[in-house]
C-alpha positions in Angstrom: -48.6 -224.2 -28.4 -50.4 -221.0 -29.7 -49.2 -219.4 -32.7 -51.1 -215.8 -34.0 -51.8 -215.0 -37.6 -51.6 -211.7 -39.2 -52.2 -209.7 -42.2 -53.9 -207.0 -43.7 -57.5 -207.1 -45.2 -57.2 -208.2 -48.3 -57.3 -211.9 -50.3 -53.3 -210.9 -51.4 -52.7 -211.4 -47.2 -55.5 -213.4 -45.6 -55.4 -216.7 -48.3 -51.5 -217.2 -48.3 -52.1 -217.3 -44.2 -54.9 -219.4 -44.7 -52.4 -221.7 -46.8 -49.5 -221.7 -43.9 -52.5 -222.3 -41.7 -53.6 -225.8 -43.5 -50.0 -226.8 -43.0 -49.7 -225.8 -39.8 -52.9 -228.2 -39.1 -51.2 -231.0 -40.8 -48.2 -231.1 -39.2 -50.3 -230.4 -35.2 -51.8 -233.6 -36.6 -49.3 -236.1 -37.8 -46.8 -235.3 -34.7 -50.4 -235.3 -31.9 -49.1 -231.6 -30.6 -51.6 -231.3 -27.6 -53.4 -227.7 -26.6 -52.4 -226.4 -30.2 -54.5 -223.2 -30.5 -54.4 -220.9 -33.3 -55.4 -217.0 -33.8 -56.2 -214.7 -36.7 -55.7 -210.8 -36.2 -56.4 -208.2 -37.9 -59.0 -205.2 -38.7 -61.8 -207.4 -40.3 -62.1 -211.3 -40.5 -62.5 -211.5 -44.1 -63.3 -215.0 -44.7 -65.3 -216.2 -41.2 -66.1 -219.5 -43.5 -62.3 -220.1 -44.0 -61.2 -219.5 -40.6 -63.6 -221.5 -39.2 -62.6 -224.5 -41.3 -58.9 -224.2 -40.4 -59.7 -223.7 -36.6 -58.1 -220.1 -36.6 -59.6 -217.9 -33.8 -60.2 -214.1 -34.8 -59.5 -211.6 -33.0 -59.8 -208.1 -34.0 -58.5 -204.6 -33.7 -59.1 -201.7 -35.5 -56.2 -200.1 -36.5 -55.7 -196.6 -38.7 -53.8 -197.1 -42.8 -50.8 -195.3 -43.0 -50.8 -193.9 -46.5 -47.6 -192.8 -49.1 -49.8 -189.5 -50.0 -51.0 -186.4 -47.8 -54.7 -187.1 -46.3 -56.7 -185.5 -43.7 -57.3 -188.5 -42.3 -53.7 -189.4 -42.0 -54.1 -187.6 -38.9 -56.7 -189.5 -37.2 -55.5 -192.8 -38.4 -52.4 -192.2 -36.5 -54.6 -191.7 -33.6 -56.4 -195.1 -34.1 -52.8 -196.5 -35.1 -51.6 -195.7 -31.7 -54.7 -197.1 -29.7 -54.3 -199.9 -31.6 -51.0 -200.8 -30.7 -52.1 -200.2 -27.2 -55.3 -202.7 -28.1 -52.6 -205.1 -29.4 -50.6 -205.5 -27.0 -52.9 -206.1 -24.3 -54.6 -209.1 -26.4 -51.0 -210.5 -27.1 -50.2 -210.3 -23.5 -53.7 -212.1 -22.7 -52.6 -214.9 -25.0 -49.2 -214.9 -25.0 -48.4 -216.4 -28.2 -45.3 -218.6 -28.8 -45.1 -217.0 -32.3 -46.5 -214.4 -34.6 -46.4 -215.2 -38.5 -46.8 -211.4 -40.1 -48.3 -211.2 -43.7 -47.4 -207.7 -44.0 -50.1 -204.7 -44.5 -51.5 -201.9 -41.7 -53.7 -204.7 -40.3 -50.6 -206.6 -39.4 -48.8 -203.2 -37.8 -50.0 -202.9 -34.0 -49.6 -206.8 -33.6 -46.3 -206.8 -34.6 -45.5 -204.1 -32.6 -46.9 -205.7 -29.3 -44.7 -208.8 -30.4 -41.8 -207.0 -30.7 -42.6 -205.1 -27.2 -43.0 -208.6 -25.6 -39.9 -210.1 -27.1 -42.3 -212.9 -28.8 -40.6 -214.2 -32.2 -41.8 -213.2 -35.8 -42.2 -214.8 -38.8 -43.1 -212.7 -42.1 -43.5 -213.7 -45.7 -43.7 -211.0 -48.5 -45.3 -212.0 -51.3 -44.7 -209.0 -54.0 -41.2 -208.4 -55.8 -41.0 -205.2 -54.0 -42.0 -205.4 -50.0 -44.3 -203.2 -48.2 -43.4 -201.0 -45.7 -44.7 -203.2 -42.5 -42.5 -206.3 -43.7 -39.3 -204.2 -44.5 -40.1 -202.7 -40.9 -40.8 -206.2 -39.4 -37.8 -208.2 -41.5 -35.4 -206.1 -38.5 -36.2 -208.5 -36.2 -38.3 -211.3 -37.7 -36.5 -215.0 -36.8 -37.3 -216.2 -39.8 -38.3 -214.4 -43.3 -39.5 -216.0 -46.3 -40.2 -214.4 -50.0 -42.3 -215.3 -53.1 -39.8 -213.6 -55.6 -36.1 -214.3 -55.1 -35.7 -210.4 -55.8 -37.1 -209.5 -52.6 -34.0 -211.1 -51.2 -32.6 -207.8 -51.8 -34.4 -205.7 -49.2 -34.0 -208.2 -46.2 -31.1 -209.9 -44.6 -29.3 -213.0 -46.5 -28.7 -215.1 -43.1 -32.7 -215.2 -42.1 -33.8 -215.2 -45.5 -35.6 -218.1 -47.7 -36.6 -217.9 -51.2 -39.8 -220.2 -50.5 -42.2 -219.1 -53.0 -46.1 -218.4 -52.4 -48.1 -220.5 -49.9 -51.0 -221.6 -52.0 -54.5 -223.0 -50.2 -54.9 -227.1 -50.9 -58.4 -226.5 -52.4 -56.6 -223.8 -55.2 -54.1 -226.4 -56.1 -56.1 -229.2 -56.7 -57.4 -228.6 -60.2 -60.9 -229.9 -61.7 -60.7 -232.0 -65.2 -62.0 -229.9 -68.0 -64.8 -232.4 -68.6 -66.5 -232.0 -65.3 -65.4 -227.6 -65.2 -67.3 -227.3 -69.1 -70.3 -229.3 -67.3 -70.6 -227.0 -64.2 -69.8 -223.9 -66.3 -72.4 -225.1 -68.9 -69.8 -224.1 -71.7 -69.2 -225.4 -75.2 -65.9 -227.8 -75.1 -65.0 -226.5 -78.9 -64.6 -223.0 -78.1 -61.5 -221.3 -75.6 -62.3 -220.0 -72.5 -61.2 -216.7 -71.1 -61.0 -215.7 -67.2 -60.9 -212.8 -65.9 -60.1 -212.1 -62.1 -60.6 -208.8 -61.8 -60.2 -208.9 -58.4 -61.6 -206.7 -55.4 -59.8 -204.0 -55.7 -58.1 -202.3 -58.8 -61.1 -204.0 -60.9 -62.8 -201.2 -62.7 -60.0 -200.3 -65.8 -60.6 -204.2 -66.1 -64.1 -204.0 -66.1 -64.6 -201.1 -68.2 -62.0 -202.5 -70.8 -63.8 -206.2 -70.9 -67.2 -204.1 -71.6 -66.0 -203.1 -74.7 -64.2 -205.8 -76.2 -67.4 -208.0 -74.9 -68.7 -208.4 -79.1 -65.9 -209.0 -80.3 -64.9 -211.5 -77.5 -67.7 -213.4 -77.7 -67.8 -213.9 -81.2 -64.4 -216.6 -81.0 -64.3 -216.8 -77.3 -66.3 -218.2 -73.9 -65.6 -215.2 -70.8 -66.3 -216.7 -66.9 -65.7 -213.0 -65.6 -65.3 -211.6 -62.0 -66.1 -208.6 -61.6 -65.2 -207.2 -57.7 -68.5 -207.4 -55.2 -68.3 -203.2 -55.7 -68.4 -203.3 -59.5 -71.1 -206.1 -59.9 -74.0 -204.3 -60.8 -72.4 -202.1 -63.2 -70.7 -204.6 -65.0 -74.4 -206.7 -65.0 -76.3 -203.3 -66.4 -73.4 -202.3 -68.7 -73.4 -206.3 -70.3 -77.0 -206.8 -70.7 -77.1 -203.7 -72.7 -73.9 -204.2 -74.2 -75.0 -208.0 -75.5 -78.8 -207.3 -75.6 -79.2 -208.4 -79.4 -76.0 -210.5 -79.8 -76.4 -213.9 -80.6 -73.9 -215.1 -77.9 -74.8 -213.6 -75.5 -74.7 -217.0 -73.5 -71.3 -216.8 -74.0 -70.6 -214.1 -71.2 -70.6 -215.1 -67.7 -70.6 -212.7 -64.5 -69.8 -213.2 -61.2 -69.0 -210.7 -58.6 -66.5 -212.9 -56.4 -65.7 -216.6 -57.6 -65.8 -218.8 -54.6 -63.0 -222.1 -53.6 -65.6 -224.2 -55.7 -65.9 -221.6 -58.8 -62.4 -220.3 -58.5 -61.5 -224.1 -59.3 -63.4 -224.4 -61.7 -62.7 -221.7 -63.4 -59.2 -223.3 -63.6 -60.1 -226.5 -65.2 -61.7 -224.8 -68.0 -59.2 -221.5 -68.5 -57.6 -221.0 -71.6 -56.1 -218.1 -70.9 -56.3 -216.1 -67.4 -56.6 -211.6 -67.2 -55.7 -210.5 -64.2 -54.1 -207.8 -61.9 -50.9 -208.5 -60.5 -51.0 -209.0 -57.2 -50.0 -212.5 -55.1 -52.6 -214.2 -56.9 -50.5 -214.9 -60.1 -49.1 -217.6 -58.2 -52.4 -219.7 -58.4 -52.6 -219.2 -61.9 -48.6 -220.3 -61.9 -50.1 -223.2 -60.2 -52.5 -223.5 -62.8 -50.0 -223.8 -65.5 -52.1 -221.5 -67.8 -50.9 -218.9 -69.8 -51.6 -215.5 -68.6 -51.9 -211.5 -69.3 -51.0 -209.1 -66.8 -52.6 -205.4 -66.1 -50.6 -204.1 -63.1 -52.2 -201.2 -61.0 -50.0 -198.2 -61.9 -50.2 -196.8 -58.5 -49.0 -199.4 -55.9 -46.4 -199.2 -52.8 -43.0 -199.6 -54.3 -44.5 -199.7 -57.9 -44.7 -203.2 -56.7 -47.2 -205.2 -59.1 -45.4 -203.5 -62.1 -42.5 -205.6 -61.0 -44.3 -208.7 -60.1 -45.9 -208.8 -64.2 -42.5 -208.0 -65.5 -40.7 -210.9 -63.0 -43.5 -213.5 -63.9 -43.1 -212.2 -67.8 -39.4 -212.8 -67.9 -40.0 -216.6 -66.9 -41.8 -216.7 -70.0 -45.4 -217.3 -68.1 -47.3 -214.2 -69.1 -47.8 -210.9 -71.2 -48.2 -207.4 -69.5 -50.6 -204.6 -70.6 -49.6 -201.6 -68.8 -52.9 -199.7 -67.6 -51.9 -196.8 -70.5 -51.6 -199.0 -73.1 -55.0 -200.9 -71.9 -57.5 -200.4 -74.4 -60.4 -203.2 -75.4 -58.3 -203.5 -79.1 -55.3 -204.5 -77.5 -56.5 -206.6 -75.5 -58.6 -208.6 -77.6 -55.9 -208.9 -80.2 -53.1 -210.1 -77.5 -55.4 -212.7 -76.4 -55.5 -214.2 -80.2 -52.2 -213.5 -80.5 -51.5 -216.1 -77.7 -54.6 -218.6 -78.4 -53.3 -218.6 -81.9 -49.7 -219.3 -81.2 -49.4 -223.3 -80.5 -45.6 -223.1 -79.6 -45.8 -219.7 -77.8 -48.9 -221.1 -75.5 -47.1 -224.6 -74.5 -44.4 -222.6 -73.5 -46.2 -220.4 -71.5 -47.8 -222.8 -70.0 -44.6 -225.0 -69.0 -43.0 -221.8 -67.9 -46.0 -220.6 -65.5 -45.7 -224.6 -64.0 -42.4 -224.2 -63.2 -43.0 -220.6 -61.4 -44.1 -221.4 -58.1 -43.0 -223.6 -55.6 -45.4 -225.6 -54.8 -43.8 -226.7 -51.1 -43.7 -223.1 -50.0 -46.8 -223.6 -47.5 -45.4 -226.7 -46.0 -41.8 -224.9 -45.5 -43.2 -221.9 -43.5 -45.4 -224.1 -41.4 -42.6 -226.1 -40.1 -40.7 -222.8 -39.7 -43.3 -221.6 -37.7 -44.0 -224.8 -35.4 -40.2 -225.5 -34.8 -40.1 -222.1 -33.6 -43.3 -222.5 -31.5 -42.1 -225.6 -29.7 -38.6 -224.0 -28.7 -40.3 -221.1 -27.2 -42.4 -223.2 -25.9 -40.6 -224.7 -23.5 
């Protein structure tokens, strides 16, 4: 049995395949499938560390974006597009896959396209409100297609589709106690914690915001903060200026990416999660803690605007629209919510019940009942 991975390169697509993968593993395991291989495709491996653990082999091909908005370089990324697809469909061929799970993105694009060329089955997921434009491509011919938000339903045929919810990686979902997160963190178990993911991309409104709420944040609050790899040393140079005669200043922690170990951590200790809103409000739905939103005004199908609003109307988060984001607002929704007993449990309960927390396990099977039929 060989089953190929895709996505494009970015946590939102590579850790939800990750998840499927895990599952995938489990289930190779517990029915002894012999010769199981799997692959991981795309334009950059990401995570090596990850896919090394889960046993998925990379193999890459460069592929050109396709953007919404006039570029020069649209031009020769439709060059590259159409090598790729020539690229992709030679390495399918080579392995001949008995099914393709698509993650959606341009990464995921010439693979898909060699599957459909080669009459090899396809299994998406989408994980925004909204789909991108590969998976509304892809759900034409997918076998099997499985969402995150029952809205997507909409775009994508009712007979092949499943309202699964978000496939969430085991070592996300297992949650730290608080005693052992405040020890590793070093923090002060009196005070509320606030974590900010600000993510890899769409990070620096977040980061320039947090800057200047950092006095008054730090007076009443503990901040773990992520800053984005590209943003790191700003934020670092910015802080220690910002905090440079502040008497808690120790208060304030940095980090450009929070790893498995950190990320959980984080989560043991959150009081109250920032964050963009992209697929990973569904490990803080995991979480159970309450959360504020910032979408990225600018997105494919407006699409994180109407993940926040989706996730807001179960009652599990606030929203801050990017022109409303300022370091006052901020600041006073988060002692809004902190200060609100009733409004916080109920956040809390309501992020809980969000997610689905079988979604990972669902796909997998999906993907290795699939696998065996064409198999044979």
């Amino acid at each position: 049995m060989k089953i190929v991975f895709t996505g494009g390169g970015t946590g939102g697509h590579f850790y939800p395949i990750i998840a499927v993968a895990q599952n995938v593993n489990k289930i190779i395991d517990k029915e002894k499938i012999l010769n199981a291989k799997l692959y991981y495709i795309s334009d950059s491996p990401y995570d090596k560390e990850a896919l090394f653990e889960n046993g998925l082999i990379y193999e890459e091909i460069k592929t050109g974006k396709m953007r919404t908005y006039f570029s020069m370089k649209n031009f020769s990324d439709m060059i590259k597009t159409f090598l790729a697809i020539f690229s992709a469909t030679y390495k399918i061929y080579s392995i001949y896959p008995d099914v393709i799970f698509g993650k959606g993105g341009y990464a995921s694009f010439p693979t898909l396209v060699a599957a459909r060329i080669l009459n090899i089955p396809v299994v998406i997921h989408e994980s925004d409100s909204a789909p991108g434009r590969v998976n509304l491509w892809a759900g034409r011919f997918a076998k099997k297609i499985a969402i995150s938000f029952e809205e997507a339903g909409l775009y994508f045929p009712k007979d092949k589709t499943a309202w699964t919810g978000q496939p969430i990686r085991s070592e996300i979902t297992q949650k730290t106690s608080r005693a052992e997160a405040l020890q590793y963190w070093k923090l002060e178990s009196n005070i509320p914690v606030v974590v900010i993911l600000g993510g890899s991309q769409g990070a620096e409104l977040i980061n320039n915001v947090i800057l200047d709420a950092l006095p008054r944040l730090v007076e009443n609050f503990q901040v773990i903060h992520q800053t984005g790899v590209r943003n790191f040393k700003m934020v670092d140079e910015r802080s220690e200026v910002v905090l440079a005669n502040n008497v808690n200043k120790s208060r304030y922690q940095k980090k450009a990416f929070l790893n498995n170990l950190e990320l959980k951590m984080s989560a043991g200790v959150a009081s109250i999660i920032v964050s963009r809103a992209g697929s990973g409000l569904f490990e803080i739905s995991t979480w159970g803690i309450p959360s504020i939103l910032i979408p990225i005004t600018k997105t494919n199908m407006d699409h994180q605007k109407k993940n926040a609003f989706n996730y807001a109307r179960a009652g599990a988060c606030s929203v801050i629209e990017e022109m409303n984001m300022t370091a006052n607002i901020l600041v006073a929704e988060i002692e809004r919510i902190l200060g609100d007993k009733i409004t916080y449990e109920r956040m809390a309960e309501s992020a809980k019940n969000f997610n689905k927390i079988d979604a990972g396990e669902k796909i997998a099977k999906a993907i290795v009942d699939i696998a065996l039929k064409h198999e044979k």
